[in-house]
C-alpha positions in Angstrom: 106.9 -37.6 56.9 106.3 -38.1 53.0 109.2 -35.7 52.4 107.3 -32.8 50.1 108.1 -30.1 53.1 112.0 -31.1 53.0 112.3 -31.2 48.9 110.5 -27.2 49.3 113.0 -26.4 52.3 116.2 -27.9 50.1 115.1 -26.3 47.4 114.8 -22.9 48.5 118.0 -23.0 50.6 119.8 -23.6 47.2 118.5 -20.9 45.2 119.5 -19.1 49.2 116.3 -17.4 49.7 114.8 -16.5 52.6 111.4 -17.2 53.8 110.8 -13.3 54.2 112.5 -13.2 49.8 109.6 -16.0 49.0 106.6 -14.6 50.7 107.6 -11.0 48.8 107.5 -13.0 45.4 104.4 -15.2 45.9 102.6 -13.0 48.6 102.2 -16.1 50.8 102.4 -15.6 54.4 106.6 -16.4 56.4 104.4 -18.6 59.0 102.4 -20.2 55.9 105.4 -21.1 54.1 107.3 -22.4 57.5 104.2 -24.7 58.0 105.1 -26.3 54.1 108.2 -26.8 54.6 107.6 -28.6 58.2 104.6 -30.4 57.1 102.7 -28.9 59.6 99.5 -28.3 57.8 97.0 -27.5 61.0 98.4 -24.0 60.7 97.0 -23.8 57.5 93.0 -22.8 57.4 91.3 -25.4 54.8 92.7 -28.1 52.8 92.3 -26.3 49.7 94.6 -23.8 51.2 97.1 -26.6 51.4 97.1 -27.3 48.1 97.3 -24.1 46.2 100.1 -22.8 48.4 101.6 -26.3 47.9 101.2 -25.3 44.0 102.5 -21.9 44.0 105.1 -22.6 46.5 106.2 -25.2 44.3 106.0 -23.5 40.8 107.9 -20.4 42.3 111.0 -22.8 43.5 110.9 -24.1 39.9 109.5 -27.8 41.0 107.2 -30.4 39.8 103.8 -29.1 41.4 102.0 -32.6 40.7 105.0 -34.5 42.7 104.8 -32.1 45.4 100.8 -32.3 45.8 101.1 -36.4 45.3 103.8 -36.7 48.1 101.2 -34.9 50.0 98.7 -36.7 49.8 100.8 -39.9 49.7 101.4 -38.6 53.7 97.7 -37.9 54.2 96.9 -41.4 53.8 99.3 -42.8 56.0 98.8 -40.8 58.7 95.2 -42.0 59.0 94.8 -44.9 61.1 91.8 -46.8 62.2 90.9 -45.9 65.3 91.4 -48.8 68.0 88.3 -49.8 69.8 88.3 -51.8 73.2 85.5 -54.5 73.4 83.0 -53.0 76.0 82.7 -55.4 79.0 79.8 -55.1 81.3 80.6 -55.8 84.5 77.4 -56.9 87.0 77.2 -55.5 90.8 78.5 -58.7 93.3 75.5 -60.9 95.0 75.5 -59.3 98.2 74.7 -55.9 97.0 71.6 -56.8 94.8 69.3 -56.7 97.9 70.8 -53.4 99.1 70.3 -51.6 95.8 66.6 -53.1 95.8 66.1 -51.9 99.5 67.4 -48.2 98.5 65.0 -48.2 95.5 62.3 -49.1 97.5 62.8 -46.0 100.1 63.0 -44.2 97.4 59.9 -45.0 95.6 57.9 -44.5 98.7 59.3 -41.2 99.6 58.4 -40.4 96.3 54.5 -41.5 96.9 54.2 -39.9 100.6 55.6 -36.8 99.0 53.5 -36.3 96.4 50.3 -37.0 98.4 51.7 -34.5 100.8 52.0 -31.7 98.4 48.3 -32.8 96.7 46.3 -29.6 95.7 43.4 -31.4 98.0 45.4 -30.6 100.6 46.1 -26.8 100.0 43.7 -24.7 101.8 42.5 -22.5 99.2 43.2 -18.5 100.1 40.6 -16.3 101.2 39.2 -14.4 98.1 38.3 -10.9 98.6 36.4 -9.1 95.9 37.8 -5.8 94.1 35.3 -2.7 95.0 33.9 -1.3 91.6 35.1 2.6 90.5 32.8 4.9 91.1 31.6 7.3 87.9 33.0 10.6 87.7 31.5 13.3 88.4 30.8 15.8 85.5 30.5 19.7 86.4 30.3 21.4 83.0 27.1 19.4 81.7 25.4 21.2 79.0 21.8 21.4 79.7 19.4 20.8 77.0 18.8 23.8 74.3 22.0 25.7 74.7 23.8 27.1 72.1 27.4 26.4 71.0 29.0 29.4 69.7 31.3 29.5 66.4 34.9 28.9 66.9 37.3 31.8 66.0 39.0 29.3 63.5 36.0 28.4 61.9 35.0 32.3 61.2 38.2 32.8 59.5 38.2 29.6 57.7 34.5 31.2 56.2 36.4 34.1 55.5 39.2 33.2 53.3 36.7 31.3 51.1 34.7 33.3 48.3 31.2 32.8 47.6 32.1 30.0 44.7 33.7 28.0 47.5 37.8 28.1 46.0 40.2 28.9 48.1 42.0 32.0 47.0 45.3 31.9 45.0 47.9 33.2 47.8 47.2 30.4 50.3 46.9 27.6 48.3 49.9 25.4 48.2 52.4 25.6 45.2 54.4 22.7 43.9 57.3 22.4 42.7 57.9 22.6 38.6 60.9 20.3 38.0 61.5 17.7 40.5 65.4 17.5 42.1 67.9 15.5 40.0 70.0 12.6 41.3 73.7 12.8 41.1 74.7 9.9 39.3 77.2 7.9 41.1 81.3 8.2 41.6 83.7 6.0 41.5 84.0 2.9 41.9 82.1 0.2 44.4 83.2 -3.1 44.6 81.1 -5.8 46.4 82.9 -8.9 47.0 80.6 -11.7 48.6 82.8 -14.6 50.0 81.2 -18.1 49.0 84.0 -19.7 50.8 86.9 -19.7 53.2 89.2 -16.5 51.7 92.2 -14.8 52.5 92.9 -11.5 50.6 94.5 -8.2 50.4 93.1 -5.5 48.8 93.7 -1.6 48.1 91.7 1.1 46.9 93.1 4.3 45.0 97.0 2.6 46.5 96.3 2.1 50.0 95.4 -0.8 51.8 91.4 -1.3 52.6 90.6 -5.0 52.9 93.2 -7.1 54.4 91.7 -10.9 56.6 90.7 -13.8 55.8 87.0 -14.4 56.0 84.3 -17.5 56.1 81.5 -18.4 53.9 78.5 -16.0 53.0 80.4 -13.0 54.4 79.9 -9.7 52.4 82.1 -6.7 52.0 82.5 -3.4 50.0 85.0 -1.3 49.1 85.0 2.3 47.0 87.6 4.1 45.3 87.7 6.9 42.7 90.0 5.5 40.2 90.9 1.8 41.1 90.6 -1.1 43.2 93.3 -3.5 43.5 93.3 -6.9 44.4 97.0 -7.6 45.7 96.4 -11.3 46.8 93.5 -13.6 46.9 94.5 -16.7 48.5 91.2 -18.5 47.4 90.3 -17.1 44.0 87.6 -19.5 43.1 85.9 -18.5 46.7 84.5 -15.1 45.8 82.1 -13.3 43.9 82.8 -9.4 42.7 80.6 -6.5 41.3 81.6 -3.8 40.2 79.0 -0.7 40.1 76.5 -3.9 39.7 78.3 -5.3 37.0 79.9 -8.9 38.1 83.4 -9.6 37.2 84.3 -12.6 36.1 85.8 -15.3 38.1 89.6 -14.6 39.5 90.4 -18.0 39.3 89.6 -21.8 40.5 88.7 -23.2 43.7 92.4 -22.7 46.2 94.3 -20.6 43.4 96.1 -17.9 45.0 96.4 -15.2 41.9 97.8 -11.7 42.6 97.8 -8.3 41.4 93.9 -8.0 39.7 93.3 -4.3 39.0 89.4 -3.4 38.7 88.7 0.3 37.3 86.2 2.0 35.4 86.9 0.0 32.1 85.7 -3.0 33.7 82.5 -2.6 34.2 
């Protein structure tokens, strides 16, 4: 062990803290921090996440963040050891099982042929073919024979009757529009759209209470709406997302595995 996780542990046990006291203060998880301190860093989801809780951790115990993240990597290195490979030896069958093994192939390959000429479509009796009767024509009954009349319809009579001799249909049955179209409420409140670009763990409340809270992957979207405010209590990833607000995008919380906290969006910012 390179020693970062004990300096954070010592640390924090002098200034007689709990874990619980820290992740109040820097809104990083108990289990996160326990993970630091024990340099057990396959709890932790990304590498980048490493580093910025390895930065805040270390900026809120009042330590050198740059000696903390080089003791890390420091450790990173060492524990990364060329793989040993064995030589690959190829070991060939004894003497007196070479003609059994060419023996067995040969049975084989001559199964093979007799099979296949035994299952040859020349010689599959084809199947008897019997031919599909034709339908008959129907039979029509009502046949108009030739010179007969067709009477008018009732709906064509009264069609000729609600039409005056210019041809314009008459004032009370045609079909009136409307003057002023509807109008579109304009919209309320606030919508935020956060579009994750990568790997982000945040906490976020609309109008107080909580209504985002997870961590998420890459090219995920999600919205939240709110009448008055949307707050983003920690974003463990600030350089990670995107947000618009009522299609306005906010600029950037922060770099790439900053963990900033307490970002207020309302109606001034957009």
């Amino acid at each position: 062990m390179a020693g970062e996780g004990e300096k954070l542990r010592a640390a924090r046990e002098m200034k007689a803290w709990s874990l619980n006291d820290v992740e109040e203060k820097t809104k990083i998880r108990a289990r996160y921090l326990e993970a630091l301190e024990t340099e057990q860093y396959e709890i932790i989801p990304g590498i980048a996440y490493v580093k910025g809780f390895l930065q805040t951790y270390a900026k809120h115990l009042e330590l050198d963040p740059g000696e903390i993240l080089a003791l890390y990597k420091a450790s990173q290195v060492s524990e990364k050891k060329p793989p040993i490979r064995m030589p690959f030896i190829f070991a060939s069958p004894p003497l007196w099982k070479r003609p059994v093994v060419a023996v067995i192939m040969a049975v084989l390959v001559i199964g093979a042929i007799v099979a296949i000429a035994h299952w040859s479509p020349r010689n599959q009796t084809p199947a008897a073919y019997t031919a599909t009767p034709l339908p008959t024509a129907p039979v029509e009954d009502n046949v108009e024979e030739p010179g007969s009349e067709i009477a008018p319809s009732s709906d064509t009579a009264d069609n000729t009757d609600n039409t005056d001799t210019a041809g314009n249909v008459p004032s009370e049955i045609q079909p009136s529009t409307p003057s002023n179209p509807p109008e579109i409420p304009a919209t309320e409140g606030l919508i935020a759209q956060i579009v994750f670009n990568e790997r982000c763990w945040l906490s976020v409340k609309a109008d107080g209470r909580a209504a985002l809270e997870g961590e998420y992957s890459g090219g995920t979207t999600k919205e939240i709406q709110a009448s008055d405010k949307i707050e983003f209590v920690t974003v463990g990833n600030a350089g990670g997302i995107s947000v618009t607000l009522n299609g306005t995008v906010q600029p950037s919380m922060g770099s790439s595995g900053e963990v900033v906290n307490n970002i207020v969006l309302t109606k001034e910012s957009i």
